[in-house]
C-alpha positions as CSV (number, residue, x, y, z in Angstrom):
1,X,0.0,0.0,0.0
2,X,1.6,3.4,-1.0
3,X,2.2,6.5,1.1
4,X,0.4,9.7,0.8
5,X,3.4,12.5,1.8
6,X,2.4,16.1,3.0
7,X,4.9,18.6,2.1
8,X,4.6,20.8,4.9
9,X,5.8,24.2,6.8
10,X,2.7,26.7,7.5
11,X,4.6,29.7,6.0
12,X,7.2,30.2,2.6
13,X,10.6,30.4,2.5
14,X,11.6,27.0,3.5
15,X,12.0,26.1,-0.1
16,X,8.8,23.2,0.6
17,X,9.0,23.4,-3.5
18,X,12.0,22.2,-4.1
19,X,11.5,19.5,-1.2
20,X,8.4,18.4,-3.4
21,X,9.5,18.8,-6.9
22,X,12.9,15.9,-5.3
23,X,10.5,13.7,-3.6
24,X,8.4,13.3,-6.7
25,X,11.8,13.0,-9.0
26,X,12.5,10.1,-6.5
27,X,9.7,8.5,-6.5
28,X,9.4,8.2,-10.4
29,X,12.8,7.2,-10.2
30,X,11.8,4.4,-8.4
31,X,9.1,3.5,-10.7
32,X,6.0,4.8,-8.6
33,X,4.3,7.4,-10.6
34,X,2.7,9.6,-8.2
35,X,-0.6,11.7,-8.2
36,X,0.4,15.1,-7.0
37,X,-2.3,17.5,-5.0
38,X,-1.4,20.6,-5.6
39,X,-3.0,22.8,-3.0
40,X,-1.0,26.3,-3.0
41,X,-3.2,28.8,-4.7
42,X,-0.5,31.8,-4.8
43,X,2.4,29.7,-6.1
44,X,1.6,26.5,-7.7
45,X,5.2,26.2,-9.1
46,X,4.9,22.4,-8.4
47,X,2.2,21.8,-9.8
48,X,3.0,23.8,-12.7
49,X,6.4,22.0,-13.3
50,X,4.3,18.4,-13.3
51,X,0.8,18.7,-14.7
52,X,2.0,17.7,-17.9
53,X,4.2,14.5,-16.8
54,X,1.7,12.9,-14.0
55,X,-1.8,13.3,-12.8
56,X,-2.0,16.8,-11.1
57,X,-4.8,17.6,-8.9
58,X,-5.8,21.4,-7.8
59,X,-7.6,21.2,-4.7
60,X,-8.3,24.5,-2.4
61,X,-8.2,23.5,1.1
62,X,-9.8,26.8,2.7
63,X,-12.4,25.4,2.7
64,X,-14.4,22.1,3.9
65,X,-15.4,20.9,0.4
66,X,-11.8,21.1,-0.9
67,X,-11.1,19.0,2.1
68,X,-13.8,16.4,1.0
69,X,-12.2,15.9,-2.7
70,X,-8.7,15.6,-1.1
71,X,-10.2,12.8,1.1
72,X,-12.0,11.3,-1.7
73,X,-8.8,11.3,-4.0
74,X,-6.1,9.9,-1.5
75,X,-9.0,7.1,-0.9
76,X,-9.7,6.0,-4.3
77,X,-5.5,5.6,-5.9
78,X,-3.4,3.1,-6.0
79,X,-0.7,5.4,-6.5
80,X,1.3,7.4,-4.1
81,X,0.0,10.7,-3.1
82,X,2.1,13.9,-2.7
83,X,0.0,16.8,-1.7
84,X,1.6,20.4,-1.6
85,X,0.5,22.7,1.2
86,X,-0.4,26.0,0.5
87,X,1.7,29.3,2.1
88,X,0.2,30.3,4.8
89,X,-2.7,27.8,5.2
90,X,-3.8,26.4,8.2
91,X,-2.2,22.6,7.8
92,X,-4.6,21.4,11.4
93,X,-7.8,22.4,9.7
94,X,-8.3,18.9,8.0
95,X,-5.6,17.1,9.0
96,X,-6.8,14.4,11.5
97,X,-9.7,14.3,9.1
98,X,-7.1,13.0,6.4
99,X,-4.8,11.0,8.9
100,X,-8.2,9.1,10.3
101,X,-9.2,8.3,6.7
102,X,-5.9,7.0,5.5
103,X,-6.3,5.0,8.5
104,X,-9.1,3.0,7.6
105,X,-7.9,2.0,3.9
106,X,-4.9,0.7,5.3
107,X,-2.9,3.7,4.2
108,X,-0.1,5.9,6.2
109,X,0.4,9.7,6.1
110,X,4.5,10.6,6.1
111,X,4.5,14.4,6.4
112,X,7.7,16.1,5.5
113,X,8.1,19.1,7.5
114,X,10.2,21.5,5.9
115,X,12.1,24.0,8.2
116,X,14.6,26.9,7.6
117,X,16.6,29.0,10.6
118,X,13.8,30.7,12.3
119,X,11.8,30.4,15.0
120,X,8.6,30.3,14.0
121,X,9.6,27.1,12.0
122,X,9.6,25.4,15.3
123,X,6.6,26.8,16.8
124,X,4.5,26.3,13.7
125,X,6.0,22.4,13.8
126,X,5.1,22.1,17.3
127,X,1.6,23.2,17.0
128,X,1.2,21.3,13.8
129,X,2.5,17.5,15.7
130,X,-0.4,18.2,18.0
131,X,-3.1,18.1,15.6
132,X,-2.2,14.0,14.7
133,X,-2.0,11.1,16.2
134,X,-0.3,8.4,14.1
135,X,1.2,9.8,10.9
136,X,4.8,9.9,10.3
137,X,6.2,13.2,10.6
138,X,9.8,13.7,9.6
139,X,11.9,17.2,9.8
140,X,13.5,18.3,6.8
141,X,16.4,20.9,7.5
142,X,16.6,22.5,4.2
143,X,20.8,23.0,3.9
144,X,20.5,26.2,1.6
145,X,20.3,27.9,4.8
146,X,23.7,26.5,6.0
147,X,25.1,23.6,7.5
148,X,23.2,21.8,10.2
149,X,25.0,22.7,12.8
150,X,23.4,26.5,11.9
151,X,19.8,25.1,12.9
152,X,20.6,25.3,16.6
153,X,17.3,26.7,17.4
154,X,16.2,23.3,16.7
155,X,18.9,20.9,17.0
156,X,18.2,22.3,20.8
157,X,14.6,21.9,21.2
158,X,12.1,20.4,23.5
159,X,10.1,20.0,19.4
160,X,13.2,17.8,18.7
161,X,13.0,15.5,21.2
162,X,9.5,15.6,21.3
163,X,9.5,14.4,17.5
164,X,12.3,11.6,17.4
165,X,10.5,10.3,20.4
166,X,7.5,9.6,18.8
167,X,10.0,7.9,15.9
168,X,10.2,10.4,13.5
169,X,13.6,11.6,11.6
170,X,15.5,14.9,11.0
171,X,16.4,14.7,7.2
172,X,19.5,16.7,5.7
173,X,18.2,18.3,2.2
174,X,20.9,19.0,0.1
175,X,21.7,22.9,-1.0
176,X,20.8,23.2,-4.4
177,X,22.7,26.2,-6.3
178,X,21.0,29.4,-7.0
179,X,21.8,28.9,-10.8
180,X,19.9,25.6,-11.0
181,X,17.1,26.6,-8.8
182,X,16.1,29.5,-11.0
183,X,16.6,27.2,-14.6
184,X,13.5,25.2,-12.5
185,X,11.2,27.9,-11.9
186,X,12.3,29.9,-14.8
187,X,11.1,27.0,-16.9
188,X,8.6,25.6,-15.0
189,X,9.6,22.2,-15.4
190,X,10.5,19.1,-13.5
191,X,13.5,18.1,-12.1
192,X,14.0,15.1,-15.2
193,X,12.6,17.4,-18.0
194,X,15.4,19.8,-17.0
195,X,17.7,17.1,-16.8
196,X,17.3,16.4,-20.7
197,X,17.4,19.7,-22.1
198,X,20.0,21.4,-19.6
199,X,23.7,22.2,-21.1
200,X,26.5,20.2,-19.9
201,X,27.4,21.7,-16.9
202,X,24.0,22.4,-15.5
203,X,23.4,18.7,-16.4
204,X,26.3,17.9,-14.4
205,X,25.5,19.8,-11.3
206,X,21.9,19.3,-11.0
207,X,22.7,15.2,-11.9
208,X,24.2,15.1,-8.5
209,X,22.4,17.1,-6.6
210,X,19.7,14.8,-7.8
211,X,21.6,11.6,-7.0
212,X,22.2,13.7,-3.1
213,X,18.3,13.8,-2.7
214,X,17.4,10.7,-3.6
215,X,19.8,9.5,-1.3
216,X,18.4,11.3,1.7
217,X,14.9,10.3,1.1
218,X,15.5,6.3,0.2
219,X,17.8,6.5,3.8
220,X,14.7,7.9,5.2
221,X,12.6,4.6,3.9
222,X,10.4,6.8,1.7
């Protein structure tokens, strides 16, 4: 039975795009085609970069309908699910709703928080853990903010503890460089599209930063 993954981090700026745009790269890569949700109204770069390679899904979760479809969808696929949070949207409206429903086909929720530096990345992952009860949350410190030894306000936390106590992981996701980021979003592509139209040394660089992120999420068990 396949995963449905929440790319999560109430707020932008953590880069939860590029964390999305790898874990769907990896799981193609691993032969699963995934459905993606894509849920962010004000920048749907992932599902722009995807609608024409996989099933794409826009779904508006302000509201309880959009919530109903999103239920509907993870319940009926075969497929794995990765669903896209909006910026800024309240990820504990409908979650326990979701988690409860996966339950009951059989199905696991793996949320992939996605954090940078700041505070509020903490306090936002804190209050989000205590709207579930089973699903599989998993930190991702997002490297293009510096080394991981630079995320002390959580490497330090009671949130920390409180996480890998209830079995979940702190993920290292590699930095990507500024060049190859914006040949992404500039294009609006995916991560293998780029791959096979990209000049040689953009090829090169973004090849192994590729082979760095898949690396990180098959450790994980993804």
């Amino acid at each position: 039975m396949e995963n449905v993954y929440w790319i999560g981090g109430g707020k932008g700026g953590t880069g939860k795009t590029m964390v999305g745009m790898g874990l769907i790269d990896y799981l193609r890569n691993e032969g699963r085609e995934p459905v993606l949700i894509e849920t962010d109204k004000k920048n749907p770069d992932v599902g722009r970069a995807h609608e024409t390679e996989i099933q794409t899904e826009a779904l508006d979760l302000s509201d309880q309908d959009g919530w109903v479809d999103l239920l509907d969808l993870c319940g009926k696929t075969e497929s794995p699910v990765v669903i896209n949070s909006g910026v800024g949207a309240d990820e504990t409206q409908g979650i326990d709703a979701l988690e409860q429903s996966l339950e009951s086909s059989g199905k696991k929720l793996v949320v992939l928080w996605v954090i940078n530096r700041q505070r509020d990345s903490i306090e936002l992952l804190r209050d989000f853990m205590k709207s579930i009860q089973s699903a599989e949350v998993h930190v991702v410190r997002n490297l293009y903010f510096g080394g991981t030894h630079k995320f002390e306000l959580f490497n330090d936390s009671k949130t920390r503890k409180e996480l890998e106590e209830r079995g979940g992981k702190v993920l290292d996701f590699p930095e990507i460089a500024d060049r190859i980021a914006n040949e992404l979003y500039s294009k609006r592509v995916s991560i293998a599209t780029c791959l096979v139209g990209a000049e040689t040394g953009t090829r090169f660089v973004l090849g192994r930063w590729q082979n760095a992120v898949h690396q990180v999420f098959k450790g994980a068990g993804l």
